[in-house]
C-alpha positions, 0 to 999 in steps of 0.5 A: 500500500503506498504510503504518503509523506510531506512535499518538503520532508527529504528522504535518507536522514542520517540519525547517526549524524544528530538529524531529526527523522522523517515525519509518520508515512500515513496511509491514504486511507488514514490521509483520507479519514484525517481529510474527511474529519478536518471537514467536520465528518464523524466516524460514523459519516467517514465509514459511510463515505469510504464503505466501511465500518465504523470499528475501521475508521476508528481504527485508521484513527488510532493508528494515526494518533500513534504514528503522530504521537498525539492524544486526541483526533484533534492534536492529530489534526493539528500536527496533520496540518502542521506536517503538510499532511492536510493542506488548509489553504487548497481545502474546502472545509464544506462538503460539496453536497451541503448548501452554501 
């Protein structure tokens, strides 16, 4: 499964020579829930959308939350956006099936 990281993040960091290491690779289906939930999804709606259960999206999201080293889906998507995983400016935070 291919695996997504920041455009700016460089490949081949020597940690023996003190450098920070790479940032988590999430999924694309964890990239996909953290985009889904950043539009105000809940789990619930998430599972809907990626025909999926719940128990996976939860899932997705636990991973997510380990890889990031964080607590909470809303620390996660705060570093998301912090790494370059979620583009805010490029994001529509209304879904393209709700009323203006």
């Amino acid at each position: 499964m291919p695996m997504h990281h920041p455009p700016d993040s460089a490949g081949g960091a020597d940690l023996a020579r003190g450098e920070t290491p790479l940032p988590a690779l999430l999924t694309a289906k964890e990239t996909q829930a953290l985009l889904w939930s950043f539009k105000g999804k809940t789990s619930w709606e998430i599972a809907r959308i990626q025909n999926c259960s719940e128990s996976t999206i939860n899932f997705h999201f636990s991973n997510i939350r380990r890889k990031l080293s964080v607590t909470s889906r809303s620390a996660a998507l705060l570093k998301a956006i912090e790494l370059g995983f979620i583009n805010v400016a490029s994001t529509d935070a209304g879904g393209a099936h709700e009323p203006d």
